[in-house]
C-alpha positions, 0 to 999 in steps of 0.5 A: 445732426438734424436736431442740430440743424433745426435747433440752429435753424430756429435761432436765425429766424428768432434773429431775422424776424427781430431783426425785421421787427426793428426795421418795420419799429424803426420805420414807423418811429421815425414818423412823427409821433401822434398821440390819440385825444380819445375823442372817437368819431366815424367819417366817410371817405369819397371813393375817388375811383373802384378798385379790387386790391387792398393794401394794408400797413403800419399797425391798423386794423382793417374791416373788410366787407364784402357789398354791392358798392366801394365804402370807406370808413375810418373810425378813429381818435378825431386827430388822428383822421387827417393822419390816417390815408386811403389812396386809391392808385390802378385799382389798388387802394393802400391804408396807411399812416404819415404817422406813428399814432400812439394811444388811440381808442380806434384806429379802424378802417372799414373798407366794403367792396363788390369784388377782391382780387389781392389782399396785402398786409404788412408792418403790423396791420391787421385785416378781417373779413366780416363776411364771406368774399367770392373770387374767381382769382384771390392772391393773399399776403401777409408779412412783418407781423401783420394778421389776416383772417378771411373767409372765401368761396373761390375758385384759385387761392394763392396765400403767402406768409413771411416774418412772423405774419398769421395768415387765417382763411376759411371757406372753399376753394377748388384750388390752394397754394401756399407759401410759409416762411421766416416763422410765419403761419398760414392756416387753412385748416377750415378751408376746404379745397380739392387740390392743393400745394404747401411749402413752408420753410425757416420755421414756418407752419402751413395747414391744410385741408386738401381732399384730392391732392396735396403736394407739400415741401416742408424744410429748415425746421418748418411744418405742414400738417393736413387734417384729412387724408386727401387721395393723392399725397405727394411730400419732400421733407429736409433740413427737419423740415416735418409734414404729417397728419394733425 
């Protein structure tokens, strides 16, 4: 029975994270289409006002960097610059594109700043962090098979992950919580944390490197496993759902 249930489990989410793909496909492609000239060139972007949060979308590839003052600089095929966005609104600043650039040598956006509270990625986009970001408070989400990869040295780490997104982060932190779904993964394996919390569902994976306490929730086929035996573990498994030791 419960074979059964992961097997039909699987099967929902191949259907909604291709059903999601098609949507994030269809809303790029109903953009205008933009082929790249090959031609590629930096710019620096003027940095209209600070800001602590990053948002990050349709398929471009996004460089952290963690430095004393904002910076942007788009790294691009040259027609593709005008098309390519960086609006900064209440402390957020949003990547993104009026266009479905095709082609392109580059399409990159180096974004340096003093301090990261919330970082977002979705429709494709992938974010890296060149070097180690220290928070207080660190929200990070990923969704629509977009990628992160981060490393951090915080206090209090929230991570969440949905529809076939990656989710990668490293470092230390004192706390962790995260949440996995719709065939999503979050790794944080090589980050070291005292106290931490885990659910995933719908055939989504979450690992954890937990040393004092780990609450995990794993369901509908989905998996938590943990690299070390941390001193408290507290677990609840249904629907296939399977929490063990890597």
């Amino acid at each position: 029975m419960v074979k059964l249930v992961v097997n039909l489990t699987k099967i929902v989410i191949a259907v909604v994270v291709a059903l999601l793909f098609g949507s994030c496909n269809l809303n790029i492609g109903s953009l205008k289409k933009v082929d790249g000239d090959g031609n590629v060139v930096r710019k620096t972007r003027t940095v209209t006002s600070n800001f602590t949060s990053v948002k990050a979308s349709n398929g471009l590839d996004v460089i952290l960097i963690y430095g004393p003052s904002h910076n942007i600089k788009v790294e691009a095929d040259a027609n593709l610059h005008d098309h390519i966005k960086t609006e900064i609104t209440d402390g957020e600043l949003k990547i993104f594109t009026d266009a479905n650039l095709r082609n392109a040598e580059a399409k990159k956006v180096y974004v340096q700043l003093p301090k990261l509270s919330s970082l977002e990625s979705s429709s494709g986009a992938s974010v890296t962090g060149k070097n180690i970001f220290e928070s207080t408070s660190l929200d990070i989400s990923s969704s629509s098979g977009s990628e992160i990869d981060i490393k951090v040295k915080a206090v209090s780490v929230s991570c969440q992950s949905s529809s076939g997104s990656e989710l990668k982060i490293s470092g230390t932190a004192d706390r962790l919580e995260t949440k996995s779904s719709s065939g999503s993964s979050i790794d944080a394996s090589d980050l070291i944390v005292a106290n931490a919390f885990a659910d995933s569902s719908s055939g989504s994976s979450i690992e954890i490197n937990a040393t004092e306490t780990l609450t995990a929730e794993a369901s509908s086929g989905s998996s938590v496993t943990y690299e070390v035996d941390p001193k408290t573990l507290n677990r609840k498994m249904s629907s296939g759902g399977s929490i063990s030791k890597d």
